[in-house]
C-alpha positions as CSV (number, residue, x, y, z in Angstrom):
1,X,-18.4,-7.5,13.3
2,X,-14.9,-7.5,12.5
3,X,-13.6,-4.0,11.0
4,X,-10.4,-3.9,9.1
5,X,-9.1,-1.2,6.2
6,X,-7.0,-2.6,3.3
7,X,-5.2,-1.1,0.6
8,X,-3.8,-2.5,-2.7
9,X,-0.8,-1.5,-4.3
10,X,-2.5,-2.3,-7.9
11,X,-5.3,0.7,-7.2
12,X,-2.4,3.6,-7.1
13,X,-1.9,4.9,-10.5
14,X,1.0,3.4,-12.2
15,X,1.2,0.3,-10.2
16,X,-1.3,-1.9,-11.7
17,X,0.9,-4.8,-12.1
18,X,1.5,-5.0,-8.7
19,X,-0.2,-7.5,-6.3
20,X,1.1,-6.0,-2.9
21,X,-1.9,-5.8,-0.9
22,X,-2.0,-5.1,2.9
23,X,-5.6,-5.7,5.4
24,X,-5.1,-4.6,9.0
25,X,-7.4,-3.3,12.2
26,X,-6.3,0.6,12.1
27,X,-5.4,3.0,9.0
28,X,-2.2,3.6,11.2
29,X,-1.2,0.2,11.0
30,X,-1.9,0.0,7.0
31,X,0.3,3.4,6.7
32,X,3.0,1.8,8.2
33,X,3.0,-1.9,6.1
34,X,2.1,0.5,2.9
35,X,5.0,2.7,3.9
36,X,7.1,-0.9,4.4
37,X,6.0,-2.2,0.9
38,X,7.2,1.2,-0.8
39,X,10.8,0.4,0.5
40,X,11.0,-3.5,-0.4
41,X,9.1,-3.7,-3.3
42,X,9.3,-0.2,-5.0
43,X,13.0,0.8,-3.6
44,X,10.7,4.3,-2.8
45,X,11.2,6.3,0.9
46,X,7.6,6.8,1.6
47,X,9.5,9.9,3.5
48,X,9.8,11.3,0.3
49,X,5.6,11.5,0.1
50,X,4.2,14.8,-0.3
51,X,1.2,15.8,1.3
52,X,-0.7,15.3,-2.3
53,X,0.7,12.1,-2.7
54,X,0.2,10.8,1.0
55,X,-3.7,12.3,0.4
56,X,-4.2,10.4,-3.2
57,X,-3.2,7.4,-1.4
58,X,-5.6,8.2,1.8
59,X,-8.0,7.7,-0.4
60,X,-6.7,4.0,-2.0
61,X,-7.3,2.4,1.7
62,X,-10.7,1.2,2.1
63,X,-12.9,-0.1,5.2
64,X,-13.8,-3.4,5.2
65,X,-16.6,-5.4,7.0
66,X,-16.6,-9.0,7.8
């Protein structure tokens, strides 16, 4: 069994038009193309994330089984 996490853009509050989606093995790796997306297709410096905001979003990713 495969295990992945995923998170899409469109589940954040605020972003529901957006189909930016990301599926990878390890929540690290997710952070990092989430943290990617902000900056191409939001212009926003995930830097910028407070702890609130980077917890909110910790709880957008989600495991997934294959």
């Amino acid at each position: 069994m495969v295990q992945a996490f995923s998170y899409a853009c469109a589940d954040c509050e605020g972003m529901e038009a957006c189909p930016g989606k990301v599926v990878a093995q390890t929540k690290d790796e997710v952070w990092k193309l989430m943290e990617l997306h902000a900056v191409i297709a939001h212009d926003e410096n995930a830097a910028d994330w407070d702890a609130e905001t980077r917890s909110y979003l910790e709880a957008l990713i989600k495991e997934e089984r294959g």
